[in-house]
C-alpha positions as CSV (number, residue, x, y, z in Angstrom):
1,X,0.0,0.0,0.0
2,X,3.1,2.2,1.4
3,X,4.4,2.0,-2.3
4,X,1.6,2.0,-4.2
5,X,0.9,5.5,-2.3
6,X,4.8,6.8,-3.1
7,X,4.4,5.0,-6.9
8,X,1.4,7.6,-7.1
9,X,3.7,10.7,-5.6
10,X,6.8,9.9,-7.8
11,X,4.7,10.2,-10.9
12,X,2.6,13.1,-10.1
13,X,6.3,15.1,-9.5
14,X,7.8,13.5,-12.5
15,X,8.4,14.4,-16.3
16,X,9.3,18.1,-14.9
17,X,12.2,20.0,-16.4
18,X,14.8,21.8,-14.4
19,X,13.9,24.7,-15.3
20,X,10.4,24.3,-13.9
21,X,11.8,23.1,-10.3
22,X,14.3,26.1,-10.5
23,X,11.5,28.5,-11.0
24,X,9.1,27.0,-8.7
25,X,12.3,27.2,-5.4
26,X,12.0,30.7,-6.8
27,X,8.7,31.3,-6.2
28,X,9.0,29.5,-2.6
29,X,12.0,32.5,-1.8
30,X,10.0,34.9,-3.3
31,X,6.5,34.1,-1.7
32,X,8.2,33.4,1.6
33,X,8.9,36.8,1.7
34,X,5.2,38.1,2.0
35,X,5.0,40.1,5.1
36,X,4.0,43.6,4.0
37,X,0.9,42.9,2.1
38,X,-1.0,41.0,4.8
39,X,-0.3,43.5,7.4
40,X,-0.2,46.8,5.8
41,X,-3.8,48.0,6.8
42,X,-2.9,47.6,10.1
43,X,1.2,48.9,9.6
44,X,-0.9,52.3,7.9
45,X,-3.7,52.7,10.7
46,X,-1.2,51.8,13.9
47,X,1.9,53.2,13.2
48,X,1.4,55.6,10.4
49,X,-2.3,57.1,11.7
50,X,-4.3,56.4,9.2
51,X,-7.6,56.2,9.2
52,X,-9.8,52.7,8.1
53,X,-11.3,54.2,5.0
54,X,-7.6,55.9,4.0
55,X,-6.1,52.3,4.8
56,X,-8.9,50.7,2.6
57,X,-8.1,53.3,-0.5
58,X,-4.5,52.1,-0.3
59,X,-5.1,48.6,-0.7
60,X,-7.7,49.4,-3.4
61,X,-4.7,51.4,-5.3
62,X,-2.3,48.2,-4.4
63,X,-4.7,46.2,-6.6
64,X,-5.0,49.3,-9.3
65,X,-0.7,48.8,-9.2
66,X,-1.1,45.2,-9.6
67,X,-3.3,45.7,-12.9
68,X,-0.8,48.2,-14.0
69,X,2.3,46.2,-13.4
70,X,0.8,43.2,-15.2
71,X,0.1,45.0,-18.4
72,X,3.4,46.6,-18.1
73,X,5.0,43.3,-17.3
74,X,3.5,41.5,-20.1
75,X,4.9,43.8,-22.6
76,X,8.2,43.6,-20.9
77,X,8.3,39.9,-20.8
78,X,7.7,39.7,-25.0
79,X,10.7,42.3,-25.0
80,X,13.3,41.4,-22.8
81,X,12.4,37.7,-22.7
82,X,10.9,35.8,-19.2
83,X,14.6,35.5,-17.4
84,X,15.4,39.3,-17.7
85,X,11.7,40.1,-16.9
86,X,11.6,38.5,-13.7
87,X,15.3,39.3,-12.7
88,X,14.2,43.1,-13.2
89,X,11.0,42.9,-11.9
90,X,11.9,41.0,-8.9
91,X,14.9,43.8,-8.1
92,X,12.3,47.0,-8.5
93,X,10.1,45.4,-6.0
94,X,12.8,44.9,-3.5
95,X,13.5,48.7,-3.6
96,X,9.5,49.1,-3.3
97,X,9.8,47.2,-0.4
98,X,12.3,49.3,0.9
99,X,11.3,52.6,-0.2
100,X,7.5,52.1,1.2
101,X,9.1,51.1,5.0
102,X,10.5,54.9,4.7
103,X,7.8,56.1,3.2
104,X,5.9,58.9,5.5
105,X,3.0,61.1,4.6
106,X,-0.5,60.2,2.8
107,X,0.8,60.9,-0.7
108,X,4.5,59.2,-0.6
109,X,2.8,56.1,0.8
110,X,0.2,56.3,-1.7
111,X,2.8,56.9,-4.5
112,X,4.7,54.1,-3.1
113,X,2.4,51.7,-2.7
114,X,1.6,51.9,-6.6
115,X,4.7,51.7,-7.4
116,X,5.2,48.5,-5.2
117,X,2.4,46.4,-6.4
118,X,2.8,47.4,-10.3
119,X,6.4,45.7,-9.8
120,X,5.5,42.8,-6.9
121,X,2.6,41.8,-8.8
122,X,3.6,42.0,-11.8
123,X,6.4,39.7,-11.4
124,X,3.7,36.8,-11.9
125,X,3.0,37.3,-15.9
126,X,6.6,36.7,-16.9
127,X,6.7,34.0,-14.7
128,X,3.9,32.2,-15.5
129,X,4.9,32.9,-19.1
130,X,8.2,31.2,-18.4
131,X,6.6,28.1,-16.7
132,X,5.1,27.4,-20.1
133,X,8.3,28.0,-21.7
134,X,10.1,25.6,-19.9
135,X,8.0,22.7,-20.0
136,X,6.6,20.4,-22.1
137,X,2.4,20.8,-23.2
138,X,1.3,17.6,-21.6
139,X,2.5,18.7,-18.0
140,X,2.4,22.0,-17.9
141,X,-0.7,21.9,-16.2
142,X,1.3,20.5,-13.1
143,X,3.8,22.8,-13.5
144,X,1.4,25.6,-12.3
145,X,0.5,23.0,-10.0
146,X,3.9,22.9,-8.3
147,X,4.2,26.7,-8.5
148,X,1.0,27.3,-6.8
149,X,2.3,24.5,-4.1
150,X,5.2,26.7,-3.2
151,X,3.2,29.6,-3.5
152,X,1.1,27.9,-0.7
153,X,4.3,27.1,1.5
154,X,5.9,30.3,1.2
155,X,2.6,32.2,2.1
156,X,2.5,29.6,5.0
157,X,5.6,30.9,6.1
158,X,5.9,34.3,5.3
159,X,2.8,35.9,7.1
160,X,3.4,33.9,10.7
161,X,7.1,34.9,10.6
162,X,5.8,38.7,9.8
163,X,3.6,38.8,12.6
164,X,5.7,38.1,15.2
165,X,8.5,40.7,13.3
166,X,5.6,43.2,13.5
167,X,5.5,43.1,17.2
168,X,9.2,43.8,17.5
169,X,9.4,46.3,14.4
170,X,7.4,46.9,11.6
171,X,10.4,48.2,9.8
172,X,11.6,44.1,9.8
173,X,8.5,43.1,7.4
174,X,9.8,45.8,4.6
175,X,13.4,44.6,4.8
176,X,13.0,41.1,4.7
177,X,10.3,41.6,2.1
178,X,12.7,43.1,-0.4
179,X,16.0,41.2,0.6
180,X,13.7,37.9,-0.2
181,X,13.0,39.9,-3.8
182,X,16.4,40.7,-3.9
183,X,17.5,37.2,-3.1
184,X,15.2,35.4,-6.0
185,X,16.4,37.8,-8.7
186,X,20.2,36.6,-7.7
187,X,19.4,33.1,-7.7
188,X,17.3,33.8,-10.8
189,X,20.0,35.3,-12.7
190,X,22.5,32.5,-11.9
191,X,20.5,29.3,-12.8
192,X,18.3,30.4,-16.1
193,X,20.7,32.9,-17.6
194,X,21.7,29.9,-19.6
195,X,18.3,28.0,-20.1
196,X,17.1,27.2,-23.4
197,X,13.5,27.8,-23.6
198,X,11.2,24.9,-25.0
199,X,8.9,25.9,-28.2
200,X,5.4,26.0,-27.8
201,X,3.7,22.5,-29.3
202,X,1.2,22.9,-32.1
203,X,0.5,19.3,-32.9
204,X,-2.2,17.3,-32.6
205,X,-1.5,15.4,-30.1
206,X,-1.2,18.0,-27.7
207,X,-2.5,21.3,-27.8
208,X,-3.2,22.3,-31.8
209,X,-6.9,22.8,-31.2
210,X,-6.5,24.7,-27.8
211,X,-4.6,27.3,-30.4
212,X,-5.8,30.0,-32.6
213,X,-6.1,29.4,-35.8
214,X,-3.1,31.7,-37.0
215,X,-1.0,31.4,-34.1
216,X,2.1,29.7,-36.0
217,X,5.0,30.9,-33.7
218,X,5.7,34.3,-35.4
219,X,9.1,36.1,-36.3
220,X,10.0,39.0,-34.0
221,X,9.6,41.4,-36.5
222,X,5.4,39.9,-36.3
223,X,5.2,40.2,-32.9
224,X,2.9,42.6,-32.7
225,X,0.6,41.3,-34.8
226,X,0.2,38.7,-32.2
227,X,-2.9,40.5,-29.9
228,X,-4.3,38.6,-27.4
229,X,-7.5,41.0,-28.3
230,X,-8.3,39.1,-31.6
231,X,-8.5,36.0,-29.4
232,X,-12.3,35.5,-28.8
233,X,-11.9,32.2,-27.2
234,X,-9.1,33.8,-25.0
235,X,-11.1,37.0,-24.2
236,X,-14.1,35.6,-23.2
237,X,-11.8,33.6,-20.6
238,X,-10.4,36.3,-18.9
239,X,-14.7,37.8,-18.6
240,X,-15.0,34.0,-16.9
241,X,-12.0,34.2,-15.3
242,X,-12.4,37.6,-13.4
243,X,-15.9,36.2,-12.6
244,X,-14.7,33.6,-11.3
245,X,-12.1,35.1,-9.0
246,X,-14.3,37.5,-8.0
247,X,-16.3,34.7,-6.4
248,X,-13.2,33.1,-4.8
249,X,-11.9,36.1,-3.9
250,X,-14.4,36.7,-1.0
251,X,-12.4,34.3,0.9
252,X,-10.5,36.9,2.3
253,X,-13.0,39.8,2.9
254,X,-16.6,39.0,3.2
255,X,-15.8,35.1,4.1
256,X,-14.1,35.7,7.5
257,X,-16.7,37.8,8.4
258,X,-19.8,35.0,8.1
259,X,-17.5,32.6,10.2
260,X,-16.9,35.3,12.9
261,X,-20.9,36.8,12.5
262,X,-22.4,34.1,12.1
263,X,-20.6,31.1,13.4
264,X,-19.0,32.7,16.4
265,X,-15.7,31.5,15.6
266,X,-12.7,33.3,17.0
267,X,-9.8,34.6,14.9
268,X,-7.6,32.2,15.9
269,X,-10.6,29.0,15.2
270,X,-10.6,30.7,11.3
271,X,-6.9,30.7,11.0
272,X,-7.2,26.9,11.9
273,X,-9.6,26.2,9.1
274,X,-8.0,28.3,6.5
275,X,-4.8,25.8,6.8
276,X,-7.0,22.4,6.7
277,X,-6.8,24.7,2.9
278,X,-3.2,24.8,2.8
279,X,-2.4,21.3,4.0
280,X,-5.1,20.0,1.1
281,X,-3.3,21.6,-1.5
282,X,-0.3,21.1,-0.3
283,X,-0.6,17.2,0.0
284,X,-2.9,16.3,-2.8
285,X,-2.9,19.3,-5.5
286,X,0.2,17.5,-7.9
287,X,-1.6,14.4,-7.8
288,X,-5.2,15.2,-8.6
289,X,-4.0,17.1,-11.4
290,X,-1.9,14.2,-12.9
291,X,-5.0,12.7,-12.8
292,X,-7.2,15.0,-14.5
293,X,-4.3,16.6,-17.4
294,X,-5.6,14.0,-19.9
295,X,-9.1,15.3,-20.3
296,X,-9.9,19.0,-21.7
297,X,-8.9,21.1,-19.1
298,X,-11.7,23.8,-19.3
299,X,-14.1,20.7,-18.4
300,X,-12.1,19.9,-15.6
301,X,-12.2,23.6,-14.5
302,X,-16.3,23.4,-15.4
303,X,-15.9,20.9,-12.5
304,X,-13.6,23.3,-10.3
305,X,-16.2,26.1,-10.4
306,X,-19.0,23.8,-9.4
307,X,-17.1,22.9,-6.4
308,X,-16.0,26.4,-5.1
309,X,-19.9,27.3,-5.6
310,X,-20.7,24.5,-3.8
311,X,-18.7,24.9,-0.6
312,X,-19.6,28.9,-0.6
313,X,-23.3,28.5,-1.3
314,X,-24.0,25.4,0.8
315,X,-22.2,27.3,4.4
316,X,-25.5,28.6,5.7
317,X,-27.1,25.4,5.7
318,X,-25.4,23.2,8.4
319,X,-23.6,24.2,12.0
320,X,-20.4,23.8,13.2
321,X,-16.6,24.3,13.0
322,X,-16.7,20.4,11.1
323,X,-19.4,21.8,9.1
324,X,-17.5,25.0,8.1
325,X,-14.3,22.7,7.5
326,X,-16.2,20.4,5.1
327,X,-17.1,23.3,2.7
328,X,-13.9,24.4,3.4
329,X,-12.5,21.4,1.7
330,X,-15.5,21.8,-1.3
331,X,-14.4,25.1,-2.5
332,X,-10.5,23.7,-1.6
333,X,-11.2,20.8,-4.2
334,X,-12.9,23.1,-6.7
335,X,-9.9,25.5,-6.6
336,X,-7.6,22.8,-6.7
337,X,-9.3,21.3,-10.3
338,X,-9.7,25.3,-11.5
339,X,-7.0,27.4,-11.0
340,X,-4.0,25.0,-12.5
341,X,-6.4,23.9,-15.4
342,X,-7.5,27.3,-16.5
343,X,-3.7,28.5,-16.6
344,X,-2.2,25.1,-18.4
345,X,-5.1,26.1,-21.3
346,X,-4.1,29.6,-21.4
347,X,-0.2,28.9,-22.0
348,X,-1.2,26.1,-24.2
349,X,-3.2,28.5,-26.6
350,X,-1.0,31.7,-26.5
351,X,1.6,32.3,-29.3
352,X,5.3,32.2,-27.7
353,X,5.8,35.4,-29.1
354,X,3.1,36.5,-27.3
355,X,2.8,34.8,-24.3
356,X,3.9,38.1,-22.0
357,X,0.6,39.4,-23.1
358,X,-1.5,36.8,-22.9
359,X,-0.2,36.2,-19.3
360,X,-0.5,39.6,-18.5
361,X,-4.2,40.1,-19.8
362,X,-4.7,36.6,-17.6
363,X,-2.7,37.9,-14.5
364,X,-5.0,41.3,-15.0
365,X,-8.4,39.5,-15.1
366,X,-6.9,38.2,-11.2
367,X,-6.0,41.1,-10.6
368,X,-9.3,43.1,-11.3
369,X,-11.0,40.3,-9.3
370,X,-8.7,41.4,-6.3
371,X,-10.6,45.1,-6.5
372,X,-13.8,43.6,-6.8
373,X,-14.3,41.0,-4.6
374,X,-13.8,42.6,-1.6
375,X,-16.3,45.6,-2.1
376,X,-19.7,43.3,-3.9
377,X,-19.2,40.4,-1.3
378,X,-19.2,42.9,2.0
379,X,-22.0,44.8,0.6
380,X,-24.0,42.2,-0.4
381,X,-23.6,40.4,3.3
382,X,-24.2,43.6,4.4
383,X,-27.6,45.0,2.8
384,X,-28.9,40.9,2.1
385,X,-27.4,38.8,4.5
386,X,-25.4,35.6,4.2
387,X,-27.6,33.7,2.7
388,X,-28.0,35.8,-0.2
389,X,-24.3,36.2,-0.4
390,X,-24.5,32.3,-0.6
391,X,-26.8,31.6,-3.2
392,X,-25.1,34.1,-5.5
393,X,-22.1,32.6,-5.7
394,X,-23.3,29.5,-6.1
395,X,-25.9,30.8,-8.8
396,X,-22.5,32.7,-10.6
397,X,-20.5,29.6,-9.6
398,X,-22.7,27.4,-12.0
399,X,-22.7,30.3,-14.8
400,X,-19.3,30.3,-15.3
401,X,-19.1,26.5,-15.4
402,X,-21.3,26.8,-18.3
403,X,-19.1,29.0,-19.8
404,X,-16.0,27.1,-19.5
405,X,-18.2,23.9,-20.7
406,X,-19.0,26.1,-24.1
407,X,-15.6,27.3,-24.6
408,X,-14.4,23.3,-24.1
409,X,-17.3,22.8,-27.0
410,X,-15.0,26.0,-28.9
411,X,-12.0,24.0,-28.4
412,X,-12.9,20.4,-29.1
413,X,-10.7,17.3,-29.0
414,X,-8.0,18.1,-27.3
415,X,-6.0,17.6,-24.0
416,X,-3.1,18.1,-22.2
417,X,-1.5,14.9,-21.6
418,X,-1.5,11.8,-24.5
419,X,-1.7,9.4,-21.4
C-alpha cells in the first residue's frame, strides 16, 4: 500500500524539467517573503495614523498597481524575454519594499504603494509565461500546479514569521520583504541565464486545437501582430476568469466575516480552518492534477467552479466548526481542479511570441478580481445577508461553469497529456 501511495507521488512530480523546479524554489523564496501585504492596513492605521477608509483606499490602489504592473509586465516579458523580466521585476520590487518602510505622509505612501504592487505583482506574468516555456504541453498543467504549491508554502511561512516581526518592528517586514526579492532575482539570474526555452507545441496530439487558428509561432519582427484582443476564445476567458475570482476572492473579505458573524468563531478558530486549505493543496494538488491533465482542461475547471460554488453557497445550511471545515474542503477541491487547469489552457493556446501578453491580460483579469471581490461580497452580506451572499455565488459559480463547458465545445478534441 506504502508504495503503491509513493508509486502515485513519484509520478505526479515526474516528467518536470529543471527549469520548472528552478522557478518553482523561486517562487517558494519569493512568496516566503510576504509580510507587508497581509499587514499593511494595520502597519498604515497603527503606526502611520491612518484612518480605516484611507487604509482601505490604499489597498484598493495596491490592486490598481497590480493591474498596471501586469500590463506593463507582459509587454516587458515579449521584449526582454521571461529570465530578464523577472530578474528586473523582482529587483524593483525589493527597492518598493524598501522605499515604502521609509515612506511617510499620505501621498509618498500612496505613491509608493503603486509603485510597489505594479512591480511585486507584476512579477507573476513573466513567470507564469516562463513556466510554459520551460516545460513540455502535456505537464504544464502540473507545472502551475507545483508553483502554486510553493506559492502555498511560502505564504505559510511568510505571514506567521511577519507577525511576530511586526510586534518587535514593523520596519523588519519591509526589509525582509525586499531582501527575499532581492535574493530570488540573484538566484534567478544564476540558474536560467543559460536556459534554453522549450517551443510551444502545435500538434495534434497535444494542444493544436486549444490554439488560434493563425497562431504559428511568429518572427519577432510579427510580434505585434500577435494580440491577445483578436482571441475571442481567449477573451471571453479572462470575462469567466475575473468572474470567477471574484467569487473566490471573497475568501479573504466577506468570508471571515460569516465565520466570525455568524458562526462565532474566534480569529484564531478561522486561521485553523484556512490551513486544513493549505495542508489540502499542499498534499494532494500534484496528484489530482496528474489525474485529470488528460481530459480537456476547461471541463475539468467546469468541475472546479461547481465545487468552489458549492462549498460557498452550501455554508449557511449546516452548523459547526466540522461543518464549516467540510465546505472548506469543497471550495479547496474546486480550486484545486480550477486554477491549475484554467492556466495550463491559457499557456497552451498563447503564441510564444506572445505569451507576456496573454499572461498579462490573464494575471490582469486576477487582478481586477482582487478590486472587486472585496467591495460586492461585503456589501451584499451587508444589505442581504449571508444567505444571499451564498446563493449568489453559487448561482455565478454554475454560470461560469457553463461557460468554461461552451468554450471546451469552442475548443474540441484536445488535452493536455496523451496518457
Amino acid at each position: 500500500m506504502l508504495k503503491r501511495v509513493l508509486q502515485t507521488y513519484r509520478a505526479a512530480f515526474g516528467g518536470l524539467s529543471r527549469e520548472v523546479w528552478i522557478l518553482t524554489v523561486i517562487t517558494f523564496v519569493h512568496r516566503s517573503g510576504t509580510m507587508v501585504l497581509p499587514f499593511l492596513a494595520l502597519y498604515l492605521t497603527t503606526q502611520q495614523g491612518a484612518t480605516a477608509q484611507q487604509a482601505g483606499i490604499v489597498m484598493t490602489l495596491w490592486g490598481l498597481g497590480a493591474v498596471i504592473g501586469s500590463w506593463l509586465a507582459g509587454r516587458m516579458s515579449d521584449w526582454l524575454g521571461t529570465t530578464r523580466a523577472q530578474v528586473s521585476l523582482l529587483v524593483l520590487g525589493a527597492i518598493g519594499f524598501w522605499l515604502l518602510g521609509h515612506a511617510q505622509g499620505w501621498w509618498a505612501i500612496a505613491v509608493t504603494v503603486l509603485y510597489t504592487a505594479a512591480t511585486a505583482e507584476g512579477f507573476r506574468a513573466p513567470n507564469s509565461a516562463a513556466l510554459a516555456e520551460y516545460s513540455e504541453p502535456d505537464v504544464r498543467a502540473r507545472a502551475y500546479a507545483l508553483r502554486r504549491l510553493a506559492v502555498n508554502m511560502g505564504m505559510t511561512t511568510g505571514p506567521a514569521v511577519g507577525g511576530f516581526l511586526a510586534l518587535i518592528d514593523y520596519r523588519w517586514l519591509f526589509w525582509i520583504d525586499g531582501a527575499t526579492c532581492m535574493v530570488a532575482a540573484v538566484l534567478l539570474h544564476i540558474t536560467m541565464r543559460s536556459a534554453v526555452p522549450r517551443t510551444f507545441a502545435t500538434d495534434e496530439t497535444t494542444t493544436s486545437s486549444f490554439a488560434p487558428q493563425d497562431s504559428a509561432i511568429p518572427s519577432s519582427s510579427a510580434v505585434d501582430t500577435q494580440s491577445p484582443w483578436r482571441d475571442r476564445i481567449f477573451v471571453a476567458l479572462l470575462v469567466l476568469t475575473a468572474v470567477n475570482m471574484t467569487i473566490f476572492l471573497q475568501l479573504f473579505s466577506a468570508w471571515p466575516l460569516v465565520l466570525h458573524d455568524i458562526f462565532h468563531m474566534s480569529e484564531a478558530q478561522i486561521g485553523t480552518v484556512v490551513a486544513f486549505n493549505t495542508l489540502t493543496i499542499i498534499a494532494f494538488e500534484m496528484v489530482l492534477v496528474h489525474r485529470v491533465e488528460r481530459y480537456h482542461p476547461l471541463r475539468i475547471a467546469a468541475w472546479g467552479a461547481i465545487f468552489v460554488g458549492l462549498g460557498l453557497g452550501v455554508l449557511p445550511y449546516g452548523v459547526g466548526i466540522i461543518w464549516v471545515i467540510f465546505t472548506v474542503l469543497l471550495w479547496t477541491c474546486g480550486e484545486m481542479l480550477n486554477h491549475p487547469m484554467v492556466e495550463a489552457f491559457v499557456a497552451a493556446r498563447m503564441p510564444l511570441a506572445a505569451s507576456g501578453r496573454y499572461m498579462a491580460l490573464y494575471t490582469m483579469a486576477i487582478s481586477l478580481a482582487f478590486m472587486l471581490a472585496p467591495v460586492t461580497s461585503t456589501t451584499v452580506y451587508q444589505l442581504y445577508g449571508h444567505e444571499t451572499l451564498a446563493l449568489g455565488s453559487l448561482a455565478l459559480a454554475l454560470l461560469v461553469a457553463l461557460g468554461y463547458l461552451h468554450l471546451a465545445r469552442l475548443t474540441p478534441g484536445a488535452r493536455l497529456s496523451k496518457a
